[in-house]
VOSE-746983 format. One line per 5 residues: for each residue x, y, z of N, C-alpha, C. Coordinates in nm, 4 decimals, padded with zeros to 6 digits. Layout:
<recs>
X Y Z X Y Z X Y Z ~ ... .
</recs>
This chain:
<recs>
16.1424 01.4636 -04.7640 16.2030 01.3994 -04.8761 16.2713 01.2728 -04.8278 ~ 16.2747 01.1569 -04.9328 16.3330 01.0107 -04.9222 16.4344 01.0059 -04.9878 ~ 16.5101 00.9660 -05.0096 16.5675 00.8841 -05.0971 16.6142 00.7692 -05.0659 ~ 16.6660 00.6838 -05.2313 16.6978 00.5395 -05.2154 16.5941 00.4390 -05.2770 ~ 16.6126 00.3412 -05.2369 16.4618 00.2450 -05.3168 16.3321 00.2779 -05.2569 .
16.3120 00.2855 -05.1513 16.2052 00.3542 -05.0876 16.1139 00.2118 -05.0615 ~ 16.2077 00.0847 -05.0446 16.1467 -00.0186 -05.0764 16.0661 -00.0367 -05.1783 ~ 16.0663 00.0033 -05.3007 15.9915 -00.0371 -05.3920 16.1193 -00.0604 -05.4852 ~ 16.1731 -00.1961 -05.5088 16.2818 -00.2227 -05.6239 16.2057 -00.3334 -05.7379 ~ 16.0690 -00.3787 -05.7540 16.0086 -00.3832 -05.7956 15.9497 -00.3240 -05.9406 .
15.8666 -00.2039 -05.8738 15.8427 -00.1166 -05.9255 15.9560 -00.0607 -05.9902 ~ 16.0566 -00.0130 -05.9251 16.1416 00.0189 -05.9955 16.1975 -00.0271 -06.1392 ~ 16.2482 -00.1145 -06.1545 16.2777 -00.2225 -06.2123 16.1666 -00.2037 -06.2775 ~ 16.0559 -00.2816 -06.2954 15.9338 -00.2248 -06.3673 15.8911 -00.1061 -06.4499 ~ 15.9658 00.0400 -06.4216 15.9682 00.1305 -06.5076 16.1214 00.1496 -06.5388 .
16.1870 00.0667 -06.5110 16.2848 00.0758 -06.5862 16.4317 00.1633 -06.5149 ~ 16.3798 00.2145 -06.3721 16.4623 00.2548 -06.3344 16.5668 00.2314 -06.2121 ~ 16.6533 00.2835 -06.1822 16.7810 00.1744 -06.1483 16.7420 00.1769 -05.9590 ~ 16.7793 00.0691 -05.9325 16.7489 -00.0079 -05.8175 16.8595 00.0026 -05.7216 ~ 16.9577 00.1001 -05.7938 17.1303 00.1100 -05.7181 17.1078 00.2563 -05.6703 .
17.0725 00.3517 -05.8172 17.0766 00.4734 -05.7192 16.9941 00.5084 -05.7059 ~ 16.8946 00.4888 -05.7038 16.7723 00.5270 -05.6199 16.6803 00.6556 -05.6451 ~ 16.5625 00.6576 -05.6648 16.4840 00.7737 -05.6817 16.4476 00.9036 -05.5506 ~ 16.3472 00.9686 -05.5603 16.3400 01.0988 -05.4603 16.1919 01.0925 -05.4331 ~ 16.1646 01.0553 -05.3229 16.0265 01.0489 -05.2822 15.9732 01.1592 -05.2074 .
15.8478 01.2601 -05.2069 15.8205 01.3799 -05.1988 15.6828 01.3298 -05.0912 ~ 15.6308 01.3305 -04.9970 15.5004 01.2999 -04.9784 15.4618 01.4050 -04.8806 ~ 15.3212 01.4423 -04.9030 15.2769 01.5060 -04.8072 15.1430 01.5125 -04.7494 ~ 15.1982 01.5371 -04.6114 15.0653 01.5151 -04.5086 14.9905 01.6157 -04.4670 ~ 14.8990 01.6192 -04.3170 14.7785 01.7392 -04.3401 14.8543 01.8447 -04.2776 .
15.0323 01.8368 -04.2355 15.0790 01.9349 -04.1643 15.1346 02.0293 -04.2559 ~ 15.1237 01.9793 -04.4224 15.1760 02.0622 -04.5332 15.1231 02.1771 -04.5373 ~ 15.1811 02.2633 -04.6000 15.1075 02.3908 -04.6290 15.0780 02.3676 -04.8127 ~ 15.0172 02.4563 -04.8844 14.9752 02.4712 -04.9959 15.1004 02.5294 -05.0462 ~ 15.1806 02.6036 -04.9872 15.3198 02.6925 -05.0155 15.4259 02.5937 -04.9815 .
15.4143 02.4879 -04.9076 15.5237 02.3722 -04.8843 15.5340 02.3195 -05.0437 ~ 15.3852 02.2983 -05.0646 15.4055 02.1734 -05.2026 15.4290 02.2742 -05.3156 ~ 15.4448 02.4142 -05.3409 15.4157 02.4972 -05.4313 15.6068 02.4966 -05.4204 ~ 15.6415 02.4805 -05.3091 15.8105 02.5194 -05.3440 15.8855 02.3860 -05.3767 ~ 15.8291 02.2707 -05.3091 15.8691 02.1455 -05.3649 15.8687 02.1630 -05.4944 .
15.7587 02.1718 -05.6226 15.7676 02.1662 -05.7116 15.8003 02.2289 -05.7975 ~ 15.8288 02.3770 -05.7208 15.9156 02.4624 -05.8231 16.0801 02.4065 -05.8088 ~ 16.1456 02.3930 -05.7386 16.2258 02.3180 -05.6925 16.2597 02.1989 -05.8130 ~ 16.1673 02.1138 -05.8417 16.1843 01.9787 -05.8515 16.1546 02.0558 -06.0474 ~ 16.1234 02.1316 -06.0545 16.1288 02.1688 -06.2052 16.2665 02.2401 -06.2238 .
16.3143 02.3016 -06.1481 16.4279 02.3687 -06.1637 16.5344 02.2893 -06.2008 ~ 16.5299 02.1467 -06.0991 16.6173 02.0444 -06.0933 16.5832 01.9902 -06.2643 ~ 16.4734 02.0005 -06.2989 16.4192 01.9024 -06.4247 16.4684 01.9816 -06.5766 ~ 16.4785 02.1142 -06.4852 16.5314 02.2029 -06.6341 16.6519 02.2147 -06.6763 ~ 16.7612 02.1446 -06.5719 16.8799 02.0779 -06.6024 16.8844 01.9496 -06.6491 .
16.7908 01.8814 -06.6740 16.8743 01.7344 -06.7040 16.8084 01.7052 -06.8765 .
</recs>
């Protein structure tokens, strides 16, 4: 996980979102597991079912 502009303040700005506090960047490579990205995104819905 990233956070911050992630160098893209651009883009940001471009969808409209703020360039101060910064978004959450998730990426994954061939050392992921299928169960890495399966808990990231339960995770990242849990977080989503609060806001």
């Amino acid at each position: 996980m990233s956070a911050g502009t992630n160098y893209a303040i651009e883009p940001l700005r471009a969808l409209g979102l703020s360039d101060v506090e910064g978004v959450l960047r998730a990426g994954f490579v061939h050392y992921h597991t299928v169960d890495d990205a399966d808990r990231t995104f339960e995770a990242l819905a849990s977080v989503a079912a609060t806001v």
